[in-house]
C-alpha positions in Angstrom: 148.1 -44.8 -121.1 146.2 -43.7 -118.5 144.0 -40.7 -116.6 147.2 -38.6 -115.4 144.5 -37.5 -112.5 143.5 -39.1 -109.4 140.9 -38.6 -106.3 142.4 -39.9 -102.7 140.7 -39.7 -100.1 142.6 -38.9 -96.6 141.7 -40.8 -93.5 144.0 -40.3 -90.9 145.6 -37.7 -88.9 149.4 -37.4 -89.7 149.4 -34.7 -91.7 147.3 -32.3 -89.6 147.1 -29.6 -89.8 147.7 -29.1 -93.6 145.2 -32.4 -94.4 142.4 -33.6 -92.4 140.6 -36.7 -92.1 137.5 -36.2 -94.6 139.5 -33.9 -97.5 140.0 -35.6 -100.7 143.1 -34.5 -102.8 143.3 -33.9 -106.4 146.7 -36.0 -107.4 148.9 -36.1 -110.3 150.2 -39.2 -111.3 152.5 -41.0 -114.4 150.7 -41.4 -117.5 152.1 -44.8 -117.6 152.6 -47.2 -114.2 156.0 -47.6 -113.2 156.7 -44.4 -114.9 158.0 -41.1 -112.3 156.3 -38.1 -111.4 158.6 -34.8 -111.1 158.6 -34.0 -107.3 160.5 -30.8 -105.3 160.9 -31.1 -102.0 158.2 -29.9 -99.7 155.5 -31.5 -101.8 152.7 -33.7 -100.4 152.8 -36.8 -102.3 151.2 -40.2 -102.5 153.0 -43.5 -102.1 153.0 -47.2 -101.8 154.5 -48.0 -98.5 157.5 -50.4 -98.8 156.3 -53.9 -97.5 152.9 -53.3 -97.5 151.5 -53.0 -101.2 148.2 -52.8 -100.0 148.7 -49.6 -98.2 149.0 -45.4 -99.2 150.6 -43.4 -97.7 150.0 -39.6 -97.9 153.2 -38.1 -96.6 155.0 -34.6 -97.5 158.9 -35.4 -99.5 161.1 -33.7 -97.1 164.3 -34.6 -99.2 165.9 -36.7 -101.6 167.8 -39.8 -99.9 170.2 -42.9 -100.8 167.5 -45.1 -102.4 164.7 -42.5 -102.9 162.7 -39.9 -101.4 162.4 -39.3 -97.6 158.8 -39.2 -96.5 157.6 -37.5 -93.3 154.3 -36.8 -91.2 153.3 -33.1 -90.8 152.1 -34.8 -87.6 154.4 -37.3 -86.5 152.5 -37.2 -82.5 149.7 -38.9 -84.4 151.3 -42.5 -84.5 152.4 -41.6 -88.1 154.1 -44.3 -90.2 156.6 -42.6 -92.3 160.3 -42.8 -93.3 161.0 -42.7 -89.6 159.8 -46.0 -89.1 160.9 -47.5 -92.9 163.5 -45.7 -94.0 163.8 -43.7 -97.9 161.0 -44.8 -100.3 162.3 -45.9 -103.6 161.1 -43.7 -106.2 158.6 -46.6 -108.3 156.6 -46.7 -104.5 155.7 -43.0 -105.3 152.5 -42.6 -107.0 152.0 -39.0 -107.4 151.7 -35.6 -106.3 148.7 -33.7 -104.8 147.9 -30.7 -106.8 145.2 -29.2 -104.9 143.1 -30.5 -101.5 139.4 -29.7 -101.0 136.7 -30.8 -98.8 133.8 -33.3 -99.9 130.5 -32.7 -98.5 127.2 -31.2 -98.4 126.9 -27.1 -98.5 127.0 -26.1 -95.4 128.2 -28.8 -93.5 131.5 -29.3 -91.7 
């Protein structure tokens, strides 16, 4: 078993304006891996994108599809990579869900 919570940090732009570069998220994942996470629509979540197991996508779950979950970019103008581009995201790819965003940094600061 493991920590059901996880820290992520996002980096890029795709889902402005909900989550900017530089916020970290607060994610709920399986207790075990290859386990499932519950997830609505309209949630942000994090996955594993198909091909590229080295790579995490934060992406909102816009709907349930033949073969899994169909992520999209709230900012698909930023050169996003989402199910546009691969298609539905089997449901083991998806890692968890965020639960809360918040902003790392010094007091004060941007």
């Amino acid at each position: 078993m493991r920590w059901p919570l996880w820290r992520v940090a996002v980096a890029e732009r795709s889902m402005e304006p909900t989550l900017r570069p530089g916020d970290w998220l607060l994610v709920r994942r399986a207790l075990r891996p290859g386990g499932s996470v519950r997830i609505r629509p309209g949630q942000v979540v994090i996955a594993t994108r198909p091909g590229r197991p080295d790579m995490l996508l934060v992406k909102r779950a816009a709907r349930r599809a033949a073969g899994g979950w169909w992520l999209e970019s709230d900012n698909p103008g930023a050169g996003a990579v989402d199910s546009r581009r691969f298609g539905p995201v089997p449901p083991e790819l998806i890692m968890g869900r965020m639960l809360l965003r918040y902003r790392h940094g010094r007091p004060g600061g941007p």
